[in-house]
PDB file of N, CA, C and O in Angstrom, chain B, residues numbered from 101:
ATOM      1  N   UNK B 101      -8.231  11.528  -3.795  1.00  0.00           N
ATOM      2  CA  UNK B 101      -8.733  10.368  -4.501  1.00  0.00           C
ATOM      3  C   UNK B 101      -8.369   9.119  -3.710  1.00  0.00           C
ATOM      4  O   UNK B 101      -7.279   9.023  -3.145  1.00  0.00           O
ATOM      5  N   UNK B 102      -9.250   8.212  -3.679  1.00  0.00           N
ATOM      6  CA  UNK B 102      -8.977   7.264  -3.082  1.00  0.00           C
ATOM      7  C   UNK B 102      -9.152   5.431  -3.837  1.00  0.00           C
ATOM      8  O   UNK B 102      -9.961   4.902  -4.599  1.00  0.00           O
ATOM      9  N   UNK B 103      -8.009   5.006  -3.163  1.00  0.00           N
ATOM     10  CA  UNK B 103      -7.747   4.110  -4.254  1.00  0.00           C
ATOM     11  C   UNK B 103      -7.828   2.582  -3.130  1.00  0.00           C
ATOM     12  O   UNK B 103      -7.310   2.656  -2.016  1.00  0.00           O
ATOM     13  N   UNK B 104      -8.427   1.455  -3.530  1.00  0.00           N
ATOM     14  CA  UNK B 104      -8.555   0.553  -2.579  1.00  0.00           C
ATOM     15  C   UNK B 104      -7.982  -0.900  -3.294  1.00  0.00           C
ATOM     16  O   UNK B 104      -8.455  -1.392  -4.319  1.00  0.00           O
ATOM     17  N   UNK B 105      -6.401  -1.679  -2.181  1.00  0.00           N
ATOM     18  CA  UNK B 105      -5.742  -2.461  -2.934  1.00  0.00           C
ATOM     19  C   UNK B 105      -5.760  -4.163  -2.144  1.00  0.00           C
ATOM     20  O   UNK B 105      -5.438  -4.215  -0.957  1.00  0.00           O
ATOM     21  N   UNK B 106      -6.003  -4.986  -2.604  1.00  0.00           N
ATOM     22  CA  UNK B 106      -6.023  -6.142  -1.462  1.00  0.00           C
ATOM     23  C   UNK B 106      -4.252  -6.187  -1.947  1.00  0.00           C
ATOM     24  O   UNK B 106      -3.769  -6.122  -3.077  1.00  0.00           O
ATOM     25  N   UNK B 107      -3.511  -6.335  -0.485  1.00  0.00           N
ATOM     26  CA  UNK B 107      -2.620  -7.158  -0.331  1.00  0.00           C
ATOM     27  C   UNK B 107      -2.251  -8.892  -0.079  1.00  0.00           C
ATOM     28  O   UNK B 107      -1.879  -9.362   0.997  1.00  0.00           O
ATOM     29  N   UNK B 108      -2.465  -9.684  -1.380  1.00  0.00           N
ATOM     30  CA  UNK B 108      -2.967 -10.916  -0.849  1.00  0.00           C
ATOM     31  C   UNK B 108      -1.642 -11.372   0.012  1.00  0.00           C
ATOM     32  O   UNK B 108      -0.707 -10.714  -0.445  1.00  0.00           O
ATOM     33  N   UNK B 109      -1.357 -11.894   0.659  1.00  0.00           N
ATOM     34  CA  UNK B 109      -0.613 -12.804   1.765  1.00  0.00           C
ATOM     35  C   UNK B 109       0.022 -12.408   3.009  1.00  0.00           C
ATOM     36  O   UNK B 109       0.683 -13.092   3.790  1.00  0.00           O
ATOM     37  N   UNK B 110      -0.319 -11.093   3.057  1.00  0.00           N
ATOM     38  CA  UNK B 110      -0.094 -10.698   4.559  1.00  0.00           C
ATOM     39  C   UNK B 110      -0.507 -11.606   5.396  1.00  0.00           C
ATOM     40  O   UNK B 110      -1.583 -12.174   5.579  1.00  0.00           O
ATOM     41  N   UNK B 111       0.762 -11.659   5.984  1.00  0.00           N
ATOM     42  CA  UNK B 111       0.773 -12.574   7.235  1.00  0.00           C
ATOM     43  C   UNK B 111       1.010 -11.780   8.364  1.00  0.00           C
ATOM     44  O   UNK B 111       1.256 -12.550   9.292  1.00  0.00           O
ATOM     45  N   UNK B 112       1.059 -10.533   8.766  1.00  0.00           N
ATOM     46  CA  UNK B 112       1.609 -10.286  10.212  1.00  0.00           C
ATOM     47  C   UNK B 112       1.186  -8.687  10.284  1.00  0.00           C
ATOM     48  O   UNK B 112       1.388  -7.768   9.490  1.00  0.00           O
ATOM     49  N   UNK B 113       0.542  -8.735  11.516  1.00  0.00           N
ATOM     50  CA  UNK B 113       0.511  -7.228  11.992  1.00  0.00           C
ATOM     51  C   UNK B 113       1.170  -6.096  11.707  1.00  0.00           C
ATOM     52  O   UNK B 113       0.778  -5.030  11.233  1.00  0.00           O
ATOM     53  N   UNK B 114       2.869  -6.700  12.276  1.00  0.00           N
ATOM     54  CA  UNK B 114       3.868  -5.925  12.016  1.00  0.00           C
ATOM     55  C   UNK B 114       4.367  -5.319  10.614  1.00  0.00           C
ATOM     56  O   UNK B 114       5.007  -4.271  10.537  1.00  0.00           O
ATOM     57  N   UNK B 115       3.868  -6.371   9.154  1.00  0.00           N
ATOM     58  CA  UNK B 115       4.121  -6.168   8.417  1.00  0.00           C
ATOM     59  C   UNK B 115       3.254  -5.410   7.643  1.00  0.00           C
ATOM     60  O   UNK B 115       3.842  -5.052   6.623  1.00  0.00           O
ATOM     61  N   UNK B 116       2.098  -5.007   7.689  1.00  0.00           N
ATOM     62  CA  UNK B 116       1.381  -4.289   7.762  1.00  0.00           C
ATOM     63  C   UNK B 116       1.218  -3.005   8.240  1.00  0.00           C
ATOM     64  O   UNK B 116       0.367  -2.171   7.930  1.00  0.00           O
ATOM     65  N   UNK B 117       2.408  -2.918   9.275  1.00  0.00           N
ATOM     66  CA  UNK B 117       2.911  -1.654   9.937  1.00  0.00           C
ATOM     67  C   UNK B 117       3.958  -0.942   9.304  1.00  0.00           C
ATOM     68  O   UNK B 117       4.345   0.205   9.525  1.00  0.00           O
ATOM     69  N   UNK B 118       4.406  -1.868   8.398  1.00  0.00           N
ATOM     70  CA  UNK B 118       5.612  -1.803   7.880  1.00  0.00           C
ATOM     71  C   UNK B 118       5.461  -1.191   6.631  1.00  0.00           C
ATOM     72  O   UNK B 118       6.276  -0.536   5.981  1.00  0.00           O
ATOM     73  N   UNK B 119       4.237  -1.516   6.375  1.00  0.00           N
ATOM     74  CA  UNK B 119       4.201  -1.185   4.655  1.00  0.00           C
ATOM     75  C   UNK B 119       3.515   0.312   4.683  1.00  0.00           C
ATOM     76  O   UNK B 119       3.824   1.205   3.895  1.00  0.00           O
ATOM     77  N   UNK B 120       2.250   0.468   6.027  1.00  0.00           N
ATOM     78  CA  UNK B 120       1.861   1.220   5.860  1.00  0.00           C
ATOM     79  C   UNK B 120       3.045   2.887   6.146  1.00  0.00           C
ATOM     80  O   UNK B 120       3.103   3.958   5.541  1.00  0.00           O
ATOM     81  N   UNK B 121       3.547   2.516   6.941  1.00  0.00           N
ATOM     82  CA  UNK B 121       4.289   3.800   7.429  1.00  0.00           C
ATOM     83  C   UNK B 121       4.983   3.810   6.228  1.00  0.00           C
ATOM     84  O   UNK B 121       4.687   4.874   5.686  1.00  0.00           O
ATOM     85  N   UNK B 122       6.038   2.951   5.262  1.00  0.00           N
ATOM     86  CA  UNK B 122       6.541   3.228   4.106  1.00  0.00           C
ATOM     87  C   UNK B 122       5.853   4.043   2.845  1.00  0.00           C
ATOM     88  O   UNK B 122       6.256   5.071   2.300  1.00  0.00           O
ATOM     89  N   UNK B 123       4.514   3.132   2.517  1.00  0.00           N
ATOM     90  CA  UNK B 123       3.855   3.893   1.383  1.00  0.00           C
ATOM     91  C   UNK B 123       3.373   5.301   1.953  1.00  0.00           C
ATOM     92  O   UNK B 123       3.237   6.225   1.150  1.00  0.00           O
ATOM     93  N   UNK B 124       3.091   5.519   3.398  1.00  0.00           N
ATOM     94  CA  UNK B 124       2.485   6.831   3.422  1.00  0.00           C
ATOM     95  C   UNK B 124       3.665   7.976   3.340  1.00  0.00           C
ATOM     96  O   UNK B 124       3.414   9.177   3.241  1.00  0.00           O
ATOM     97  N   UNK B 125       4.672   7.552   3.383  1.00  0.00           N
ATOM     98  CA  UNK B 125       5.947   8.721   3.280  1.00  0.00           C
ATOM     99  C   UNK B 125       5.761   8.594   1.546  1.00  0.00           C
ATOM    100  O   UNK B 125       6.402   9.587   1.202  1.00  0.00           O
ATOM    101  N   UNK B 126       5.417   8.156   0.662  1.00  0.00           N
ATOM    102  CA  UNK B 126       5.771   8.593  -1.049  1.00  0.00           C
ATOM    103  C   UNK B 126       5.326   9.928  -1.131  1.00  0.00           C
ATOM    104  O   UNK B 126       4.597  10.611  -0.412  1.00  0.00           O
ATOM    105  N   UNK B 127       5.787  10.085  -1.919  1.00  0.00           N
ATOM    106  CA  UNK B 127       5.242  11.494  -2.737  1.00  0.00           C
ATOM    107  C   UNK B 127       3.855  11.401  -3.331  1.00  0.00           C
ATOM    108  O   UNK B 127       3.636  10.397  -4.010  1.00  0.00           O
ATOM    109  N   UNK B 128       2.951  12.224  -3.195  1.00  0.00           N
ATOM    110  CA  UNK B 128       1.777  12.524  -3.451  1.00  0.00           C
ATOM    111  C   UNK B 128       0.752  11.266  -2.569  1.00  0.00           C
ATOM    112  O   UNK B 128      -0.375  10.886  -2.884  1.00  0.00           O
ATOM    113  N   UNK B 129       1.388  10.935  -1.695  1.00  0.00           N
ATOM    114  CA  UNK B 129       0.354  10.241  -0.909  1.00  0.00           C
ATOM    115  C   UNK B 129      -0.314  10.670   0.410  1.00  0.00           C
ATOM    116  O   UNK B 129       0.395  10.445   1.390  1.00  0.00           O
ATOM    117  N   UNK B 130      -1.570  11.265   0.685  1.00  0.00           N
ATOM    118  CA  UNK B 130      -2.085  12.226   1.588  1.00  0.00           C
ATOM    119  C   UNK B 130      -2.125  11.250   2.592  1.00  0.00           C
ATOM    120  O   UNK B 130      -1.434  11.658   3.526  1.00  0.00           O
ATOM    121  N   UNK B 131      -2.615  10.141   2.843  1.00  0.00           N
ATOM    122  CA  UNK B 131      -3.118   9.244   3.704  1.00  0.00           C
ATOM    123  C   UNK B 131      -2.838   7.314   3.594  1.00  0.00           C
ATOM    124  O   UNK B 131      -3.731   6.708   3.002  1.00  0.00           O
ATOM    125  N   UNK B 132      -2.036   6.743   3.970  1.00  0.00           N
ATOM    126  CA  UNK B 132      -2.021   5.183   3.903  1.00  0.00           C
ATOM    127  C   UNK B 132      -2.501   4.867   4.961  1.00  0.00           C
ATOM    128  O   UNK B 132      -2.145   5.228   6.083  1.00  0.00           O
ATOM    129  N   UNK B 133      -3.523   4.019   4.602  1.00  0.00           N
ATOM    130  CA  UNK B 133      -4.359   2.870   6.073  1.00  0.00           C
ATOM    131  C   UNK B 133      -4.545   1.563   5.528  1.00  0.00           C
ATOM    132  O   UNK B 133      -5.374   1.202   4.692  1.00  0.00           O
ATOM    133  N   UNK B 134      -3.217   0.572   6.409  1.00  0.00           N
ATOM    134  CA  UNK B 134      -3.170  -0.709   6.107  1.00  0.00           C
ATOM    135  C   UNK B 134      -3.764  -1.436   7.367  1.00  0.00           C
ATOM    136  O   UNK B 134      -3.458  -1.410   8.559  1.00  0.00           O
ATOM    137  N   UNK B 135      -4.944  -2.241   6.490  1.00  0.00           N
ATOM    138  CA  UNK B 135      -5.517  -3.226   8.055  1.00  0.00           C
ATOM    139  C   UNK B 135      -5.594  -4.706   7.589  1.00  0.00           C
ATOM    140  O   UNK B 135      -6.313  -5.237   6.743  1.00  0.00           O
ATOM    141  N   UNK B 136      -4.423  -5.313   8.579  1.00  0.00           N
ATOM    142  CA  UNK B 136      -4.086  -6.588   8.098  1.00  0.00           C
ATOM    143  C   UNK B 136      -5.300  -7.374   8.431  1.00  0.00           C
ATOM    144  O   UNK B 136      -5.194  -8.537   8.044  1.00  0.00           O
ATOM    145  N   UNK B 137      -6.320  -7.130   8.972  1.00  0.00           N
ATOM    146  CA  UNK B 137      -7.798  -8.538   9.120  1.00  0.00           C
ATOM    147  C   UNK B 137      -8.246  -8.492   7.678  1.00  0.00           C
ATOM    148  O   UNK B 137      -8.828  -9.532   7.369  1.00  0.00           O
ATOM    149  N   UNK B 138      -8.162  -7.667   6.763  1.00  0.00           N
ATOM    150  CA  UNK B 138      -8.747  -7.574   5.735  1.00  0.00           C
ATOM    151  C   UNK B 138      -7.873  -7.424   4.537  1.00  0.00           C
ATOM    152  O   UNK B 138      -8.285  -7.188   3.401  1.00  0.00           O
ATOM    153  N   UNK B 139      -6.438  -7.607   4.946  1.00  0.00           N
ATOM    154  CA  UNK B 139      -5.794  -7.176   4.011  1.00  0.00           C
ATOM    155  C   UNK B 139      -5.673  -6.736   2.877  1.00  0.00           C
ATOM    156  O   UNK B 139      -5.359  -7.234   1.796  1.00  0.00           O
ATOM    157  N   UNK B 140      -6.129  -5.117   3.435  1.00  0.00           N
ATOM    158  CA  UNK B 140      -6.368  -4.306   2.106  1.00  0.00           C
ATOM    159  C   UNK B 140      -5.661  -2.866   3.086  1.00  0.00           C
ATOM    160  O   UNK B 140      -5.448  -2.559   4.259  1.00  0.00           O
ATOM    161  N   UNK B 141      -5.462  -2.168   1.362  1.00  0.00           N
ATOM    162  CA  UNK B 141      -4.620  -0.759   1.676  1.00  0.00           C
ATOM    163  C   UNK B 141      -5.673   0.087   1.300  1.00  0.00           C
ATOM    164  O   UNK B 141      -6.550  -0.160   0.473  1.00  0.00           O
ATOM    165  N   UNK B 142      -5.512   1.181   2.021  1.00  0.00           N
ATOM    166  CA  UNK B 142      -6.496   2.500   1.352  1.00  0.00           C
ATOM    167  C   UNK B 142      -5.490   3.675   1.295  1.00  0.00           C
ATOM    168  O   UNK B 142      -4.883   4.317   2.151  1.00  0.00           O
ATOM    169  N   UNK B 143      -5.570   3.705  -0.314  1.00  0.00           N
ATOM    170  CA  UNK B 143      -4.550   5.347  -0.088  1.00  0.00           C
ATOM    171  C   UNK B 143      -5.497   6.256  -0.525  1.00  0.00           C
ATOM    172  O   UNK B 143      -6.386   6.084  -1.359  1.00  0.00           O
ATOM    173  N   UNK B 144      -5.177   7.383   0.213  1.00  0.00           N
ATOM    174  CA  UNK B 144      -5.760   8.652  -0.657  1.00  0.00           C
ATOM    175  C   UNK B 144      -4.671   9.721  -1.119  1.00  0.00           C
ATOM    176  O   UNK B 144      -4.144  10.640  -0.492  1.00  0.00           O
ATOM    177  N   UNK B 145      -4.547   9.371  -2.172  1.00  0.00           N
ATOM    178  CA  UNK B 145      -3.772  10.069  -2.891  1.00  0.00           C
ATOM    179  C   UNK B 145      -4.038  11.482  -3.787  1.00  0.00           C
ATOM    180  O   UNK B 145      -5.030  12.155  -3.504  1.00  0.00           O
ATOM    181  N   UNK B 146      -3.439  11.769  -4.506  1.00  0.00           N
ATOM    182  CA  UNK B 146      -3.122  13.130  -5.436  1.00  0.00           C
ATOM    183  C   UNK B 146      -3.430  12.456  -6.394  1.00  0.00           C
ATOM    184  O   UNK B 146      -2.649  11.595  -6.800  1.00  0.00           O
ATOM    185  N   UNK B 147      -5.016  12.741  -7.185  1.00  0.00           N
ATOM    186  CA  UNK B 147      -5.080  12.370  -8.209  1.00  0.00           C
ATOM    187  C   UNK B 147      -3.990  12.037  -9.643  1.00  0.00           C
ATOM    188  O   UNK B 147      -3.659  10.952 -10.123  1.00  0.00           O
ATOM    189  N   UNK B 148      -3.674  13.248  -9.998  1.00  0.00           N
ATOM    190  CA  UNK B 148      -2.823  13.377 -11.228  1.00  0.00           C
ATOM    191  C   UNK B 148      -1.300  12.519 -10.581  1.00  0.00           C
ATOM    192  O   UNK B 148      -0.313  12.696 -11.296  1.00  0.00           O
ATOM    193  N   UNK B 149      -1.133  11.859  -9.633  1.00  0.00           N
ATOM    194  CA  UNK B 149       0.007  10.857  -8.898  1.00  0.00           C
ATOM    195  C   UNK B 149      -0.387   9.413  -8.726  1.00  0.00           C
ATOM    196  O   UNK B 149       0.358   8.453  -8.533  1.00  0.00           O
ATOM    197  N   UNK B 150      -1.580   9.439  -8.822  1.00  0.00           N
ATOM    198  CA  UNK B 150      -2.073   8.109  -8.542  1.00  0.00           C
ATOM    199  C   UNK B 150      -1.673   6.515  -9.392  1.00  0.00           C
ATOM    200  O   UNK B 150      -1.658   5.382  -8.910  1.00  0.00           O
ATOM    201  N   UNK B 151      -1.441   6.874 -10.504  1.00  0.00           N
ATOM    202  CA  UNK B 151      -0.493   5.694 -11.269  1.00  0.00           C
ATOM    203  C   UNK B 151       0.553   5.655 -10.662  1.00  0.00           C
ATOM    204  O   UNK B 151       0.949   4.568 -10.240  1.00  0.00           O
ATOM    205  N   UNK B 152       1.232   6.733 -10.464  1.00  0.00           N
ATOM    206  CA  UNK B 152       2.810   7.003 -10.283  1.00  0.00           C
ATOM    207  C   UNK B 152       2.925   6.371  -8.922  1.00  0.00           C
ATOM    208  O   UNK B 152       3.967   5.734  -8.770  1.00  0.00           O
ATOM    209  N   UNK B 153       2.257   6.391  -8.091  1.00  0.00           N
ATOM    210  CA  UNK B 153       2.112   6.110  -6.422  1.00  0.00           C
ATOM    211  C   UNK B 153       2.188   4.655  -6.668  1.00  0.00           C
ATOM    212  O   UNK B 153       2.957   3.823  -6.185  1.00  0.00           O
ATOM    213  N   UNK B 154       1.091   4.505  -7.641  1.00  0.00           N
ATOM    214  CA  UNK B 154       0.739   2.983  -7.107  1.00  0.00           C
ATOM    215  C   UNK B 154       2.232   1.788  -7.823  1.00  0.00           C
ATOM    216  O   UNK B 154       2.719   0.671  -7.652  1.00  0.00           O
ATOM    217  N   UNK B 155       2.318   2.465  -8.278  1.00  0.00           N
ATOM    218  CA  UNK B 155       3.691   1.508  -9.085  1.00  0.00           C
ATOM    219  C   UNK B 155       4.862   1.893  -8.030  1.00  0.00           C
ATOM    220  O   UNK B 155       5.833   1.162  -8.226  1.00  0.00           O
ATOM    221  N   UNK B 156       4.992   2.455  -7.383  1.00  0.00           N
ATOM    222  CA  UNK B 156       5.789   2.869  -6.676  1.00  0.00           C
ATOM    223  C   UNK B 156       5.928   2.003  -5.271  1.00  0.00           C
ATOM    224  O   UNK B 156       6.920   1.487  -4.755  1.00  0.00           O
ATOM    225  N   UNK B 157       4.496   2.049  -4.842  1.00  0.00           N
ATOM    226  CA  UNK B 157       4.064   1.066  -3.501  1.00  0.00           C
ATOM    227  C   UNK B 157       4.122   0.062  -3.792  1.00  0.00           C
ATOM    228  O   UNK B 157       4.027  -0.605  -2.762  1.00  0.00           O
ATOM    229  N   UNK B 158       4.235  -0.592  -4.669  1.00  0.00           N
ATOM    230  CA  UNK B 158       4.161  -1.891  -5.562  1.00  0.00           C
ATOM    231  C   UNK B 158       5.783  -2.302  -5.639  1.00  0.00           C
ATOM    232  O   UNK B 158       6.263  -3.427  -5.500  1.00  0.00           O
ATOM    233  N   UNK B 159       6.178  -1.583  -5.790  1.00  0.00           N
ATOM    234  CA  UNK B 159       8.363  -2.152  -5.642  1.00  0.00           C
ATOM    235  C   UNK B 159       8.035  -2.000  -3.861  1.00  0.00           C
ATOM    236  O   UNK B 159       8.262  -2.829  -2.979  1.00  0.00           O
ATOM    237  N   UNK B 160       7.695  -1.230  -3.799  1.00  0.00           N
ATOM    238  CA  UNK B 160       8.296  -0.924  -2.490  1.00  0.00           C
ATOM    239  C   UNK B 160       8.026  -1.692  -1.344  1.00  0.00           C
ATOM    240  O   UNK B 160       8.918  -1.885  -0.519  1.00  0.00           O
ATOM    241  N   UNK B 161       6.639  -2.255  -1.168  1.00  0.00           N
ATOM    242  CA  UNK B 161       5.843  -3.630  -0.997  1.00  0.00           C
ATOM    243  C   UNK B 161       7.146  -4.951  -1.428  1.00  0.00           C
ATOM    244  O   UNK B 161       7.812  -5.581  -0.606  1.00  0.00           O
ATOM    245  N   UNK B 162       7.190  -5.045  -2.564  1.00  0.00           N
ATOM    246  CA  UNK B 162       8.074  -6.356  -2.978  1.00  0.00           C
ATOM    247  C   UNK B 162       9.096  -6.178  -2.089  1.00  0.00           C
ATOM    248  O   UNK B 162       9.489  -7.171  -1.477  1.00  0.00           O
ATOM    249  N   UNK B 163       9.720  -4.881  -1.847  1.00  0.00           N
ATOM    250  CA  UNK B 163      11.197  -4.912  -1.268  1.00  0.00           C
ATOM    251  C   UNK B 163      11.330  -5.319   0.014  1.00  0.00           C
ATOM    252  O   UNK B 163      12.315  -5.909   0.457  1.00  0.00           O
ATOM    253  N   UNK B 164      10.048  -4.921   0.815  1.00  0.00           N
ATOM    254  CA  UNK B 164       9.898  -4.613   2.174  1.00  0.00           C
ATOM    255  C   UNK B 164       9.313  -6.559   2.455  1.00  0.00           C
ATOM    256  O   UNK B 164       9.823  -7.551   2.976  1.00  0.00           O
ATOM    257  N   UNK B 165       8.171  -6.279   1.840  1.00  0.00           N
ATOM    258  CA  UNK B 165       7.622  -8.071   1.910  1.00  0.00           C
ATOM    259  C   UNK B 165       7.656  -8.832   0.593  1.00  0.00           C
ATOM    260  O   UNK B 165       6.638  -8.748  -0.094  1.00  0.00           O
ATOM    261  N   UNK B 166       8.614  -9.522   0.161  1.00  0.00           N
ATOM    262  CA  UNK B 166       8.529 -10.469  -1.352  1.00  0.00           C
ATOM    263  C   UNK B 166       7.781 -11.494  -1.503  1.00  0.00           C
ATOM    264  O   UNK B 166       7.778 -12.180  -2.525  1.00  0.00           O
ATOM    265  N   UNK B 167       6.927 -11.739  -0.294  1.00  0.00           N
ATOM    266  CA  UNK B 167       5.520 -12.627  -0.710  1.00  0.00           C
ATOM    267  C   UNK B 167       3.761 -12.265  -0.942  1.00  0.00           C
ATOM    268  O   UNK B 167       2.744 -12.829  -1.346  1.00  0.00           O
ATOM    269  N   UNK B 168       4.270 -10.731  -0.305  1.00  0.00           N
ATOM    270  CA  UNK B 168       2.648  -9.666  -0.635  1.00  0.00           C
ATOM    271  C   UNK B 168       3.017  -9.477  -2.043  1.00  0.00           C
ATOM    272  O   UNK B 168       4.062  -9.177  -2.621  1.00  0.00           O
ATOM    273  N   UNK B 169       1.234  -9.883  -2.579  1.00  0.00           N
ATOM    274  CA  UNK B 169       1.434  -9.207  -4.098  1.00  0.00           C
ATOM    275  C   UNK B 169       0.011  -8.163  -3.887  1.00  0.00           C
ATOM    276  O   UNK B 169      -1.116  -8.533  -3.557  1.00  0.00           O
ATOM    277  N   UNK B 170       0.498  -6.692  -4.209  1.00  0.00           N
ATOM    278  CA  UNK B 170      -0.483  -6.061  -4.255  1.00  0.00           C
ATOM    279  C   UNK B 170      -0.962  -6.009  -5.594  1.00  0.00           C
ATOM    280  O   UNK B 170      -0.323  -6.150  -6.637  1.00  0.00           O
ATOM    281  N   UNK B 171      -2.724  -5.687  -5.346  1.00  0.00           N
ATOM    282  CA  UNK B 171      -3.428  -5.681  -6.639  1.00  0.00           C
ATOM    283  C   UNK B 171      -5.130  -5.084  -6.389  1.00  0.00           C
ATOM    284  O   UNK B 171      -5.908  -5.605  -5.589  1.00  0.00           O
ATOM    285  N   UNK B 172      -5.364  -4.238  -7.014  1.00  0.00           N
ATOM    286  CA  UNK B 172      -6.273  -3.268  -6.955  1.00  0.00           C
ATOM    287  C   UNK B 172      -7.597  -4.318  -7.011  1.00  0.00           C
ATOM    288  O   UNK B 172      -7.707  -5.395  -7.596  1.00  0.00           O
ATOM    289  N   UNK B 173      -8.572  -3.562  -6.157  1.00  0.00           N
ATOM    290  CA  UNK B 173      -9.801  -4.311  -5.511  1.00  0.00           C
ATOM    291  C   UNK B 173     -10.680  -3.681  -6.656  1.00  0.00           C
ATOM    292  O   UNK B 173     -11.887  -3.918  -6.709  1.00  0.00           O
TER     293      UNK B 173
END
């Protein structure tokens, strides 16, 4: 299943590198592709995980960058 999130305030390549390699290690997440020109995430996840993921990438986002607010497209 695939789920599509704008990250509004990415500012940096790197951080974008940052988030993606983090959210794609969660549990039940098959695939993370973060592309900062558009700043948006694409996960493809495990359906029946997909709430659970996304609240999850969502702390984990704050922790990593505290000025990205993610929020579903």
């Amino acid at each position: 299943m695939k789920k599509v999130y704008v990250l509004e305030d990415l500012d940096c390549a790197n951080c974008a590198a940052k988030i993606e390699n983090a959210v794609g290690k969660l549990e039940g997440v098959n695939q993370c592709k973060v592309t900062f020109m558009t700043q948006k995430m694409i996960l493809d996840v495990e359906e029946d995980k997909a709430d659970k993921v996304a609240k999850e990438a969502k702390k984990l986002i704050k922790k990593l960058e505290p000025d990205v607010e993610m929020r579903e497209k």
